[in-house]
C-alpha positions in Angstrom: -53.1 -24.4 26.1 -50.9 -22.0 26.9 -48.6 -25.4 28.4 -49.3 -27.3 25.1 -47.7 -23.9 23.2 -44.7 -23.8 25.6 -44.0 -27.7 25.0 -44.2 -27.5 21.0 -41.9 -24.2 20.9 -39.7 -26.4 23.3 -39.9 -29.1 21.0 -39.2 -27.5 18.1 -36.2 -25.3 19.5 -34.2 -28.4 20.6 -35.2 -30.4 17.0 -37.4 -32.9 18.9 -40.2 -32.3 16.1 -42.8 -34.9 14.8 -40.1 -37.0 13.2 -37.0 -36.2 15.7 -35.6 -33.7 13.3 -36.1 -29.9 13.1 -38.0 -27.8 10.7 -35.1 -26.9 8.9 -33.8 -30.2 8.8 -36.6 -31.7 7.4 -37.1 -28.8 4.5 -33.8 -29.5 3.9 -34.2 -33.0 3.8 -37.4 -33.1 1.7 -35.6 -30.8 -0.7 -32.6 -33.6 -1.1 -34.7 -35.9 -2.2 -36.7 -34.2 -5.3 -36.0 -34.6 -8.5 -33.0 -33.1 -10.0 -35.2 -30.7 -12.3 -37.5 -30.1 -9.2 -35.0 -29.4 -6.7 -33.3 -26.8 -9.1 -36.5 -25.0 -9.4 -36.7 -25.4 -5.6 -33.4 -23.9 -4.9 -34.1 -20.7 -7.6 -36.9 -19.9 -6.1 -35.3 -19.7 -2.4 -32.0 -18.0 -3.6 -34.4 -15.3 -5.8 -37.0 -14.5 -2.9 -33.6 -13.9 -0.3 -32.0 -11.7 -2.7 -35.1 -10.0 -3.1 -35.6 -9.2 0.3 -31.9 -8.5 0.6 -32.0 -5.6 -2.0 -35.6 -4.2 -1.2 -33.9 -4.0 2.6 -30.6 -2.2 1.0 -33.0 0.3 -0.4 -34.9 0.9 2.4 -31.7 1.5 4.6 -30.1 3.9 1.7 -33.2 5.7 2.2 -33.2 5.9 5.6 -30.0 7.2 5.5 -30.3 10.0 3.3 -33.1 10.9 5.5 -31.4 11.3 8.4 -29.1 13.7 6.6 -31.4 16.2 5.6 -32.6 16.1 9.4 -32.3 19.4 10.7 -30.0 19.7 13.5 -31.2 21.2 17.0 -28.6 22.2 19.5 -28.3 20.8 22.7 -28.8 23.0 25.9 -26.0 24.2 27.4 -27.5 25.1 31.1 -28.8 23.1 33.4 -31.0 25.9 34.8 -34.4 25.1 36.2 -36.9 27.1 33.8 -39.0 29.7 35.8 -42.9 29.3 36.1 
């Protein structure tokens, strides 16, 4: 199984799917050929659900960031002394 796996990722990767193409290739190609009114919901509903994630990830970042600034900062040694036991 673990062979059958390896040869559809392999597949896949180099665009040799069930129809030649690619995944992407075919999305994109299926996409093409809707209807006009179809295709422009298609496309809204891709371009709203990557600036979504876009902006959610922006916001977690900013808060990441202003995290790391209210850190507290702990000094690095400054001997290389073995403690004692």
């Amino acid at each position: 199984m673990t062979a059958q796996l390896a040869g559809l990722n392999e597949r896949m990767a180099t665009g040799a799917g069930r129809f030649g193409r690619g995944l992407a290739e075919q999305g994109m190609q299926q996409i093409a050929q809707l209807a006009e009114p179809q295709k422009q919901l298609v496309l809204d509903g891709y371009r709203h659900a990557i600036s979504t994630t876009f902006l959610g990830g922006g916001i977690i970042i900013a808060l990441a960031f202003a995290l790391v600034l209210f850190l507290p900062e702990h000094p690095l040694k400054t001997s290389h002394a073995v403690p004692h036991e």
